[in-house]
matplotlib code that plots the C-alpha trace (Angstrom):
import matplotlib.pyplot as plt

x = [-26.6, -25.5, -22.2, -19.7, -18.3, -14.7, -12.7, -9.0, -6.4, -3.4, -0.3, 2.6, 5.5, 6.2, 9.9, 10.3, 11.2, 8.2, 6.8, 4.5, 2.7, -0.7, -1.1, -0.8, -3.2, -6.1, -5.1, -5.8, -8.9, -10.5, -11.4, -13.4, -15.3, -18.1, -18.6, -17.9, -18.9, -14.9, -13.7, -10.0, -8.1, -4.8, -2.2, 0.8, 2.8, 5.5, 3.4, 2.9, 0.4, -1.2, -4.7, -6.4, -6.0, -8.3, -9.0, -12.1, -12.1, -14.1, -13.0, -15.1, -14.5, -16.7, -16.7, -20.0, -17.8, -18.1, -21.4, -20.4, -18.2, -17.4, -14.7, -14.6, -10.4, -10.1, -6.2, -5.1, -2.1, -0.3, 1.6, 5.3, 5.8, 5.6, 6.2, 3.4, 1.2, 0.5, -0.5, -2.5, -3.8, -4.7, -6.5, -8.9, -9.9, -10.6, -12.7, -14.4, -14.9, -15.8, -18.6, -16.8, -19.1, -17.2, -17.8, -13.8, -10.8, -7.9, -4.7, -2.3, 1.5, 3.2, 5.7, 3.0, 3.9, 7.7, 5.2, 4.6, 1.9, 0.4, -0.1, -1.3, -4.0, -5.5, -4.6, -7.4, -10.1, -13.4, -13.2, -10.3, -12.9, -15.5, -13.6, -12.3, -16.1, -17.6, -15.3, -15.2, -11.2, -7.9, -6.9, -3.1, -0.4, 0.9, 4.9, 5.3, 9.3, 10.3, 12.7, 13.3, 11.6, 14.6, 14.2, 11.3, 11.6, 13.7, 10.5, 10.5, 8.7, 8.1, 6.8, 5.9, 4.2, 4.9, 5.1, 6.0, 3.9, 2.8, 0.7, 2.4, 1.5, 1.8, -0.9, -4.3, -7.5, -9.8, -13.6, -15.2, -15.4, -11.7, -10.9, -13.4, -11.2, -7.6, -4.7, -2.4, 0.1, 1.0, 4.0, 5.4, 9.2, 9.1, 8.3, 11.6, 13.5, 13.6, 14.6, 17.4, 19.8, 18.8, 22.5, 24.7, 26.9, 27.9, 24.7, 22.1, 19.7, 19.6, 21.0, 17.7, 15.2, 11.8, 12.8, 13.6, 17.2, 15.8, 13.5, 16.6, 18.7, 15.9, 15.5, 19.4, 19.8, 16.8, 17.8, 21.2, 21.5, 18.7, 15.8, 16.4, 17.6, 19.9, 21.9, 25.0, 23.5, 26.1, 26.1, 22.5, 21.5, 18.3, 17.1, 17.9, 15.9, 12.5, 12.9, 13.1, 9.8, 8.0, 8.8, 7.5, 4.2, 4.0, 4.1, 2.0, -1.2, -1.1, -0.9, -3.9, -6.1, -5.3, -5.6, -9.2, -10.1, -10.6, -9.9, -6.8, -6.3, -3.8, -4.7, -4.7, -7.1, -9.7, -8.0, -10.8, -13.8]
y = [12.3, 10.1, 10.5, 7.7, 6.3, 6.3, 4.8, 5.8, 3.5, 5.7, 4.1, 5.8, 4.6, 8.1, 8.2, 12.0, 10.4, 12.6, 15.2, 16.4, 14.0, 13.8, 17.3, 16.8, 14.1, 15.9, 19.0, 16.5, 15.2, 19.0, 18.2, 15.2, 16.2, 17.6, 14.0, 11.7, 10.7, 9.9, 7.8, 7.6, 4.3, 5.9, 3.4, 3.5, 0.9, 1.9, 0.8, -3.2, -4.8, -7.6, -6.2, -2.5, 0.3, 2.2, 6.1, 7.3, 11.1, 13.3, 16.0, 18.5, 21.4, 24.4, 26.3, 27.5, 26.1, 22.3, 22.8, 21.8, 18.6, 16.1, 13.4, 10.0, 9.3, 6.1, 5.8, 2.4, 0.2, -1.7, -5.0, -4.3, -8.1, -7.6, -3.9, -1.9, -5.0, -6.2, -3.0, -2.4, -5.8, -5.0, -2.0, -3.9, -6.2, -3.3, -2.0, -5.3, -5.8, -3.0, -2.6, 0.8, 1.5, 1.8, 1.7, 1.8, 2.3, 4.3, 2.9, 5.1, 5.3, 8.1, 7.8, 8.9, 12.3, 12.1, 12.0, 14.7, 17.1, 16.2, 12.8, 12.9, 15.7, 12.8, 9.8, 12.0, 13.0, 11.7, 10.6, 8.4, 7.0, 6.6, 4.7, 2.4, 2.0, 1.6, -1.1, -2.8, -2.3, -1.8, 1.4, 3.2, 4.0, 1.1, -0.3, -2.1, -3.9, -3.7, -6.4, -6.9, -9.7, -12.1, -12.4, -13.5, -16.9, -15.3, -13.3, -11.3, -14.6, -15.3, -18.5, -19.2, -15.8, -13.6, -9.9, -8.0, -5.3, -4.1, -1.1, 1.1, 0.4, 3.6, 5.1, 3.2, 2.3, -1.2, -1.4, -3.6, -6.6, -6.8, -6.5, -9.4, -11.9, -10.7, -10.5, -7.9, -10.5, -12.9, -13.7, -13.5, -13.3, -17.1, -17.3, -16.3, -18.7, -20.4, -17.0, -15.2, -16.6, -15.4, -14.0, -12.7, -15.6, -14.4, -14.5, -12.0, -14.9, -18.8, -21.1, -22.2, -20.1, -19.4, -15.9, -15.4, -14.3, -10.9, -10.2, -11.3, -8.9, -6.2, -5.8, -5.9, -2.8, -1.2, -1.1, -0.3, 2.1, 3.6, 4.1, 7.4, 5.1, 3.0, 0.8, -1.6, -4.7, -6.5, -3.7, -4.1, -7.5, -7.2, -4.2, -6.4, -9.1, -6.6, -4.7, -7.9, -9.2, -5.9, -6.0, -9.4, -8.2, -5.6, -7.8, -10.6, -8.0, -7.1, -11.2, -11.8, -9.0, -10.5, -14.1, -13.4, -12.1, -8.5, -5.4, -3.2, 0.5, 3.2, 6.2, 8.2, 6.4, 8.4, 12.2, 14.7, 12.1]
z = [-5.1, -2.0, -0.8, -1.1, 2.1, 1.9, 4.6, 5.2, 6.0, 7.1, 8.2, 9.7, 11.5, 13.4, 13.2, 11.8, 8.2, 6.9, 9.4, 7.3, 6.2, 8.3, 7.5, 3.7, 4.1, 5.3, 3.1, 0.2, 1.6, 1.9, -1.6, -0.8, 1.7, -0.3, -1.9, 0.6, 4.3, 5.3, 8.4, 8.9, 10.7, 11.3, 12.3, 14.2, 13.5, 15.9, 18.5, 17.4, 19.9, 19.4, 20.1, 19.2, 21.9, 19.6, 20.4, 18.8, 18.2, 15.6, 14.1, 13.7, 10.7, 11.8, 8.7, 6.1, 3.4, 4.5, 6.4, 9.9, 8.2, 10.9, 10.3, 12.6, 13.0, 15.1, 16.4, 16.8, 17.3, 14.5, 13.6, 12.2, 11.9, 8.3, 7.9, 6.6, 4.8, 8.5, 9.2, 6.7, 7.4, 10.9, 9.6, 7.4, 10.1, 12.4, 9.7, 9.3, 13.1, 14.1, 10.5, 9.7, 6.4, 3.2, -0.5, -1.5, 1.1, 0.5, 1.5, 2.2, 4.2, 5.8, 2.4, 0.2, 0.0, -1.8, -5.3, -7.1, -6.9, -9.8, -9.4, -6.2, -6.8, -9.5, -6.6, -4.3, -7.3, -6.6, -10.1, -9.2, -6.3, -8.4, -11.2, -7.8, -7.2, -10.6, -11.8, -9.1, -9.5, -7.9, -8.5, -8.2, -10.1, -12.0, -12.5, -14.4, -15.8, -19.1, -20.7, -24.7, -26.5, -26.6, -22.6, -22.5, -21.6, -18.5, -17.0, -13.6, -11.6, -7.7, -6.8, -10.5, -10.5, -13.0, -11.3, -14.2, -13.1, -10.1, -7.8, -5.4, -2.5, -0.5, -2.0, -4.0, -3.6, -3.1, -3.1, -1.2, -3.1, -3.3, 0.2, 1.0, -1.8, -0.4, 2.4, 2.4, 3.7, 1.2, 2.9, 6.6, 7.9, 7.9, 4.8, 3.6, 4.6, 0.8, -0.7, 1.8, 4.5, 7.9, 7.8, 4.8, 3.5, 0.6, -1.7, -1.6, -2.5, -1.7, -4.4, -6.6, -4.6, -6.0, -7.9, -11.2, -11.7, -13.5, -10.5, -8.1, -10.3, -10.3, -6.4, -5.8, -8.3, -7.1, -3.6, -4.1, -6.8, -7.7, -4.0, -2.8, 0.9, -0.9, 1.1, 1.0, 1.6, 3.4, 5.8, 6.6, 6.5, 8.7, 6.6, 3.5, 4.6, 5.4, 1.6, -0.2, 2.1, 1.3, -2.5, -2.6, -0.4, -3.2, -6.1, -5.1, -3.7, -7.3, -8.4, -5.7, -7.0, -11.0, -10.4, -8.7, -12.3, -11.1, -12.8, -11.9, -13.5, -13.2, -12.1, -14.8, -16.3, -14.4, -15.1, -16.5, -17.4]

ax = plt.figure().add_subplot(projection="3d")
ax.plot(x, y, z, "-o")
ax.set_aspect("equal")
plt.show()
């Protein structure tokens, strides 16, 4: 059976938040190796430049058990403009420049390795892959809000969008189709200017701005009780203002990938077929 070409978008913005996670990465993709031709784009997005300063290397495993397995990593430079989905961003359009060969891509951040074992030994399954490939879907582990009945009519909404549910973004898949029909931007720093103050003024949110008060009340809790960096907002404005832009990102690469009429699965679906 032919291999499936699976290319690797690994972000990491190198500031010794999680050491280990390049290592864990490849010590996940051992088990791929044997049914799949991989090619990693690993990203620094510490180092924002507006073009590539790509490094090309190979590397090369030398052992019987993966028959002389050789791995293309190309090293470029990111875009933090808006954190990790213009990363991400600029790593699909190297792929597409540069005709990197791929039936799915992993997407993947340096913050993928605070999940559990368990769920990440099914996130890298070639079944998980092949259900990506197969359906032609978007494939990750699913969120996804709860609210009783009686709030209905008060849904969690950006821009008219409901984004009840959404896909983690620091770890799921695309195939090709997908990442031809999408941006991983759907909205840039100026872009917030009809949600959030450029500076605190005593509202976390802009009188009648284009959220939902459940999804305005969802991100405040979320950021300041319950993320494992929570924060007092007031305190950290700036940081704030970049959480609330990445959420969004979050929600609305899961409203693209719907509204275009394409399939989008949980993980799990995938688990011993």
């Amino acid at each position: 059976m032919n291999k499936i070409n699976l290319a690797v978008l690994y972000l990491e913005y190198p500031s010794g938040k999680y050491p280990n996670s390049w290592d864990t990465l490849n010590m996940y993709l051992k088990s791929l190796y044997n049914h799949c031709n991989i090619s990693i784009i690993r990203i620094n997005n510490m180092n924002d430049s507006n073009d590539y300063h790509c490094q090309v290397c190979h590397q090369q495993l030398m052992t019987s058990e993966y028959n002389n397995y050789s791995m293309p990593i190309y090293n470029i430079s990111g875009s933090n403009s808006e954190w990790e989905f213009s990363g991400f961003q600029k790593g699909i359009n190297f792929i597409k420049e540069n005709n990197i060969e791929y039936d799915a891509i992993l997407v993947v951040n340096d913050s993928f390795v605070k999940a559990e074992y368990h769920i990440l030994k099914n996130m890298f399954s070639i079944n998980t892959i092949k259900g990506c490939i197969q359906e032609n879907a978007m494939v990750g582990r699913i969120d996804r809000l709860d609210y009783a009945e009686q709030f209905r009519n008060h849904l969690y909404t950006i821009d008219g969008n409901d984004v009840v549910s959404w896909i983690r973004t620091c770890c799921f898949y695309l195939p090709k189709d997908i990442i031809n029909n999408i941006n991983m931007v759907s909205y840039k720093q100026n872009d917030l200017t009809k949600f959030i103050s450029s500076k605190y003024n005593g509202r976390y949110f802009l009188h009648n701005c284009p959220m939902s008060q459940n999804m305005q009340r969802q991100m405040i809790a979320w950021l300041t009780k319950y993320w494992d960096q929570k924060f007092v907002i007031e305190e950290n404005w700036d940081l704030w203002i970049m959480k609330v832009l990445c959420m969004i990102n979050e929600k609305m690469l899961y409203r693209q990938v719907y509204d275009q009429n394409f399939r989008i699965y949980d993980y799990s679906e995938f688990i011993n077929e």
